[in-house]
VOKOL-697948 format. One record per residue (C-alpha): y, x, z. Coordinates in steps of 0.001 Angstrom, whole numbers. Example, Ala and Ser with C-alpha at 12.3 -4.5 7.8 and 13.67 -1.06 7.14 Angstrom:
VOKOL-697948
- -4500,12300,7800;
- -1060,13670,7140;
***
This chain:
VOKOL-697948
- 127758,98898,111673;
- 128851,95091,111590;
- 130037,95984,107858;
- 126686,97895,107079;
- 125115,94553,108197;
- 127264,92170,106130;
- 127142,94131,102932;
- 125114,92819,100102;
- 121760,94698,99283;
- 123265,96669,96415;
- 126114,97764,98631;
- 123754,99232,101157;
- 122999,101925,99875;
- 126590,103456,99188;
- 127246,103721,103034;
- 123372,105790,103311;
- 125159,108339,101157;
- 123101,111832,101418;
- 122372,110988,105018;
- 118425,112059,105104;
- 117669,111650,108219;
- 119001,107790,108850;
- 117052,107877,105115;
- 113938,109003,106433;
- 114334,107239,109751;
- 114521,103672,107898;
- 111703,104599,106033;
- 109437,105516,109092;
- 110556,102401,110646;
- 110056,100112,108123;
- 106738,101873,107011;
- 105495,101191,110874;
- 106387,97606,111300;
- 105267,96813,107481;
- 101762,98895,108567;
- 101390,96912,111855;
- 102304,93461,110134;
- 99453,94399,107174;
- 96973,95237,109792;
- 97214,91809,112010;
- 96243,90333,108300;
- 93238,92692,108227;
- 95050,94425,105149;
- 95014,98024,105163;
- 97938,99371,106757;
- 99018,101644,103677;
- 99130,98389,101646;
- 102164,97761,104381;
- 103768,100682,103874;
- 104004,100596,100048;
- 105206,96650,99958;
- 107815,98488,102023;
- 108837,100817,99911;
- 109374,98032,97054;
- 111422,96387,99366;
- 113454,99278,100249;
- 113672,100491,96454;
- 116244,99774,93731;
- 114935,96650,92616;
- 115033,94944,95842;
- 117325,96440,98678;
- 118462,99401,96713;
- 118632,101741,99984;
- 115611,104244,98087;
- 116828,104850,94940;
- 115265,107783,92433;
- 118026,110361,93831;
- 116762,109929,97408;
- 113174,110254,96735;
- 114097,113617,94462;
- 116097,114093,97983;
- 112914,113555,99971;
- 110350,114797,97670;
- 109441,117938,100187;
- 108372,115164,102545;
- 106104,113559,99487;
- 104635,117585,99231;
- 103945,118424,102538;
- 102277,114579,102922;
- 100038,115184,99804;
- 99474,119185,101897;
- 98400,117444,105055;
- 96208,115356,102843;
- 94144,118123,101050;
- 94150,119993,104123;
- 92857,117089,105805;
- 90030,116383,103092;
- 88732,119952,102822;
- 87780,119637,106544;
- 85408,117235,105881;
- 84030,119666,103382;
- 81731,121235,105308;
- 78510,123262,103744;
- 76030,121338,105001;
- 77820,118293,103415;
- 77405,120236,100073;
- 74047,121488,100943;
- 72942,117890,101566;
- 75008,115917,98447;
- 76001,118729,96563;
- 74549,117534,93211;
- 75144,113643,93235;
- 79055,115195,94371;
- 79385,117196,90914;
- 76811,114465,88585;
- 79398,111655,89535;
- 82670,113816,89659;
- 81680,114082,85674;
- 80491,111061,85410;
- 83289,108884,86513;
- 86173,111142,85422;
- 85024,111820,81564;
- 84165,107593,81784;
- 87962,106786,82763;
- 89168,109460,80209;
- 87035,108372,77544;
- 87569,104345,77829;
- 91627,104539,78631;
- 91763,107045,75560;
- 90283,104693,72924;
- 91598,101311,74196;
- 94899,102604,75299;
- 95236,104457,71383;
- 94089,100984,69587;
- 96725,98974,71694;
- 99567,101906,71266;
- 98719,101315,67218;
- 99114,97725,67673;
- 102499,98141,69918;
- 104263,101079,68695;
- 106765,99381,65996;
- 108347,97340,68976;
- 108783,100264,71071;
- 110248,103010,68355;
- 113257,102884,66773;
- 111859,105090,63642;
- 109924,104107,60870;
- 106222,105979,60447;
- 104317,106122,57902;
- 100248,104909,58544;
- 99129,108558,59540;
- 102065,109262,61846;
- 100911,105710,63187;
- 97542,107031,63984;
- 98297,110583,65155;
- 100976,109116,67837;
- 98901,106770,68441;
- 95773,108774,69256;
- 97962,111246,71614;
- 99373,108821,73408;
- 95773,107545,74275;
- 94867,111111,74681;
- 97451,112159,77879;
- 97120,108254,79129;
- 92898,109345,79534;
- 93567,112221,81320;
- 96203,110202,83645;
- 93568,107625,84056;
- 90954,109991,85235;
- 92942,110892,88272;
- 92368,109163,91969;
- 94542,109491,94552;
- 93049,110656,98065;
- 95996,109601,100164;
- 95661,106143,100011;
- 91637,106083,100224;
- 91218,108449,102836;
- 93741,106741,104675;
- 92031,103605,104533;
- 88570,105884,105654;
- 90607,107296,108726;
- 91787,104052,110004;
- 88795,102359,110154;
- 86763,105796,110961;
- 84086,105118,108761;
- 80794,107549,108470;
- 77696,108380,106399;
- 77039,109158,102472;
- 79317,106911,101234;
- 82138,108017,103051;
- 80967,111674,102070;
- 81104,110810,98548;
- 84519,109063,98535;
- 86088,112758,100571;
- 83885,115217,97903;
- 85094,113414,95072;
- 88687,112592,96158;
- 89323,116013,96379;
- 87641,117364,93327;
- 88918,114764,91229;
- 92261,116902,90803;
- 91274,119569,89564;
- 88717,117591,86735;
- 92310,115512,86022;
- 94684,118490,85734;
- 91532,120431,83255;
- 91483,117104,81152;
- 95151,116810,81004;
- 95975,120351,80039;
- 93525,119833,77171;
- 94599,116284,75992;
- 98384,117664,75917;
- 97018,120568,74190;
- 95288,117802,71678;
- 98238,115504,71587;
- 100799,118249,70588;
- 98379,119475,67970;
- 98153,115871,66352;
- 102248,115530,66375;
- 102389,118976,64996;
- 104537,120177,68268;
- 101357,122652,69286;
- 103289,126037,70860;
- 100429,128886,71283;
- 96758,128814,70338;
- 94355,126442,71989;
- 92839,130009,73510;
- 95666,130702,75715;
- 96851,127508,76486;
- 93151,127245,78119;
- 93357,130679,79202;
- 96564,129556,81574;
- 94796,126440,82720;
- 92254,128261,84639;
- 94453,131010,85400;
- 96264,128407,87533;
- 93218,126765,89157;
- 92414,130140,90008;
- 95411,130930,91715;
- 95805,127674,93684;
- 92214,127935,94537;
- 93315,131825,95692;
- 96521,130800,97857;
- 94443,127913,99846;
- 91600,130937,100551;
- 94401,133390,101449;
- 96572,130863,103741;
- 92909,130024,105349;
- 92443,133706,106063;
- 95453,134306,107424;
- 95435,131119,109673;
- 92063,132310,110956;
- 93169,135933,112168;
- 96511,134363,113737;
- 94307,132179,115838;
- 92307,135310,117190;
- 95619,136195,118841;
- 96918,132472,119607;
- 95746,130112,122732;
- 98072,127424,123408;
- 97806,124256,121564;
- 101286,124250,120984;
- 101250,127486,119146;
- 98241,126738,117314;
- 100147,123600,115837;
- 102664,125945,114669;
- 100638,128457,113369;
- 98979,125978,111510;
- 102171,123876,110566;
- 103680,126769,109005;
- 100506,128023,106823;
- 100483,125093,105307;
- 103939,125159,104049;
- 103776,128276,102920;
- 101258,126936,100788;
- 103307,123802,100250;
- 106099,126011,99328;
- 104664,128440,97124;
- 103284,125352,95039;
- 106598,123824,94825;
- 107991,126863,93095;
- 105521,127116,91025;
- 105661,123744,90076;
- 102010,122799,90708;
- 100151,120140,92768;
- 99447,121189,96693;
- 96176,119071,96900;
- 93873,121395,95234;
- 95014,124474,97496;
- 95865,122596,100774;
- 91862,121537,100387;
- 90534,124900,99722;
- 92424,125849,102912;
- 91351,123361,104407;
- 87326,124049,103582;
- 87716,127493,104170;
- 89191,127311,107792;
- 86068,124319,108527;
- 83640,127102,107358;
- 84979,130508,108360;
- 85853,129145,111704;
- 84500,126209,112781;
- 84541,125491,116629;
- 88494,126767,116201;
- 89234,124701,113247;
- 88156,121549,115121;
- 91420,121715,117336;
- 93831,122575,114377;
- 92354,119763,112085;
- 93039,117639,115558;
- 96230,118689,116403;
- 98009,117873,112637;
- 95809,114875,112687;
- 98524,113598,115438;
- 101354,115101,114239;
- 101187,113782,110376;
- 101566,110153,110790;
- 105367,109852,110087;
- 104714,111776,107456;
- 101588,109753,105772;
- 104704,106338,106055;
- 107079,108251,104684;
- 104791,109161,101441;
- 103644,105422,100998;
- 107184,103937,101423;
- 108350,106755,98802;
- 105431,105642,96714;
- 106414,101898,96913;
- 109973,102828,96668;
- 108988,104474,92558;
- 107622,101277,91800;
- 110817,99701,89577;
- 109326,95617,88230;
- 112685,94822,86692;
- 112441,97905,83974;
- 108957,96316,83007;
- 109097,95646,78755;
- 106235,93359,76960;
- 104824,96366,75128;
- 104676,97937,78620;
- 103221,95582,80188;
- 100765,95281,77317;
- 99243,98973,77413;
- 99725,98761,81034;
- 96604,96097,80863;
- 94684,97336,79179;
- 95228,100934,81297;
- 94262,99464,84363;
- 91250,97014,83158;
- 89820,100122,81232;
- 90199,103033,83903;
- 88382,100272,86434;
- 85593,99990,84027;
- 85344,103342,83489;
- 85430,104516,86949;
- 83037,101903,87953;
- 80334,102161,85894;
- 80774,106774,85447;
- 80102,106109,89294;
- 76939,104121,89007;
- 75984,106089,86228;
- 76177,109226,88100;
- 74966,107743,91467;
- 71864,106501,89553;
- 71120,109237,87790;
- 71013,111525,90518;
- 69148,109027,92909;
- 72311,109221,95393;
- 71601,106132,98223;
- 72396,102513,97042;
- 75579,101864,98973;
- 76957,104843,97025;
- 75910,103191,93736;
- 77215,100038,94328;
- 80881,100881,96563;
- 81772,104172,94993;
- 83146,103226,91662;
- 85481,100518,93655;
- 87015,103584,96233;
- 87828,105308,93664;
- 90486,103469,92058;
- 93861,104453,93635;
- 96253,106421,91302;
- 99521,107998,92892;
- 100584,111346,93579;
- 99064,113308,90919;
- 98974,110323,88376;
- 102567,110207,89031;
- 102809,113401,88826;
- 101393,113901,85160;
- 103082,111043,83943;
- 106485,112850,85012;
- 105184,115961,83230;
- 104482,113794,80192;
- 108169,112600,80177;
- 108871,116187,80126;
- 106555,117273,77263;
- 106646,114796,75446;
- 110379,113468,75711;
- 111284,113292,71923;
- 107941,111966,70849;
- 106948,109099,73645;
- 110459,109009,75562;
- 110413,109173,79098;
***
């Protein structure tokens, strides 16, 4: 241990080797004192947790490095499970009976606005930056078609918010009333609008670089083939979950009924390859509807058993944040990413909240909530790497 100690930060990491569970155990650790420290600061406690993660990541301290998070990434899955479970059972129908509308007018309104401002300022600053990044020569129209589908996938990215972080924040400091309504509804719908634009702006982009596989037809065709069938398992799992607990008393076997459901979930998704939000919230909605007095007690019982998982997801999230691999040209698009998507998300809220008369703390707060990006964004961007490797890199 005494040689642990003395090593220097880069030398850490080798005597960690492929040990998860001192892995994980650091992480929870550090993610608790980092959260408590935040919070005596009056600064979110997931703030905490991700400064943690840089620290702990392969800039810094080098103990996280991309191999352990790949190591840890069914932690990441269940976390962003819990999370849509979590969300849909706040989803109740008198919530939708009450804000249905302003929900789906501002969904729109706010995702399209992100896609649509990211996608023309991020294109016009790819034009400007692309020389310095490639090591080919294009011609002008190559230019313009790469960069157009850059912009393209980056608008899609930019339309997605993550609910982990945000509903976090709305859990610790147990907020209530439209606004917090809002923030769950369109959290959780915000997904599936992000993985609909994506699958369309890839479908765009590879058409422009003249790497298009299938007809627009079936490419779509799949898209909602697969929101169909995530929307399907969460229904199922909630089904299932609902019968077990006509034969189940004990809170400790509720937990496990419950625990395991959502793996399965969790765990079909993974092999799939999709996100577990979108299914983990329709199993979620559809266990606070079918059965609500039981569903009380099961959304209670993983509420207390998820926090170690919640660090572990916001350390892992700090932990892929690498400064030192940061280029100029990166940093440039980067910019002008982030100052667009706010904009965008801002005023599609207000747009939306005006337009559909939603209350005036909605107008004026929601735009602002709705400006985390992790888990899916990172998420897509991988799957951009992937798709696009020759074309953008990764």
């Amino acid at each position: 241990m005494a040689y642990v100690l003395a090593s220097a930060p880069g030398e850490i990491s080798s005597h960690l080797t492929l040990n998860l569970a001192l892995l994980f155990g650091l992480i929870v650790l550090g993610g608790v004192l980092g959260a408590r420290l935040f919070q005596r600061f009056h600064i979110p406690q997931v703030v905490g947790c991700v400064v943690v993660g840089i620290l702990l990541g392969q800039d810094v301290l080098d103990v996280v490095t991309v191999e352990r998070i790949e190591a840890l990434s069914p932690f990441t899955m269940f976390a962003l499970g819990i999370i849509g479970f979590m969300i849909g059972a706040e989803l109740k129908a008198e919530v939708f009976r009450k804000y249905g509308k302003q929900f789906f007018v501002i969904l729109f309104s706010q995702g399209f606005g992100a896609f649509v401002l990211v996608a023309v300022a991020t294109s016009a600053m790819a034009y400007l930056v692309l020389p310095s990044i490639l090591t080919i020569d294009l011609t002008g129209g190559q230019r313009v078609c790469m960069s157009i589908a850059m912009g393209l996938v980056l608008g899609a990215i930019a339309s997605a918010t993550a609910p982990a972080s945000t509903v976090n924040v709305l859990w610790e400091y147990k907020t209530r009333g439209p606004l917090t309504a809002a923030i769950l509804a369109i959290v959780a719908l915000d997904d599936a609008l992000a993985l609909l634009l994506f699958r369309g702006a890839a479908t765009g982009a590879k058409a422009l670089l003249g790497t298009s596989e299938g007809s627009v037809l079936v490419t779509t065709g799949v898209l909602f083939g697969e929101i169909l069938g995530t929307v399907l398992l969460g229904f199922l799992a909630g089904v299932m979950l609902f019968f077990l607990l006509k034969f189940i008393r004990a809170e400790d076997k509720i937990l496990e009924a419950s625990i395991a459901c959502l793996l399965l979930v969790v765990g079909i998704c993974m092999v799939a390859g999709i996100d577990p939000i979108l299914p983990a919230m329709v199993f979620g909605i559809t266990m606070a509807n079918v059965a609500p007095r039981q569903s009380e007690n099961v959304f209670e019982l993983i509420k207390k058993f998820s926090p170690p998982i919640y660090i572990s997801f916001f350390v892992l999230a700090g932990a892929h944040i690498e400064l030192g691999r940061v280029a100029s040209s990166t940093i440039a698009i980067t910019a002008v990413y982030i100052s667009f998507r706010v904009g965008g998300k801002v005023l599609g809220a207000y747009w939306g909240a005006k337009r559909c008369r939603a209350p005036a703390v909605v107008r004026k707060y929601l735009g602002m909530c709705l400006l985390p990006q992790a888990g899916v964004a990172i998420g897509l961007a991988v799957l951009t790497g992937q798709m696009f490797s020759e074309e953008f890199g990764r």
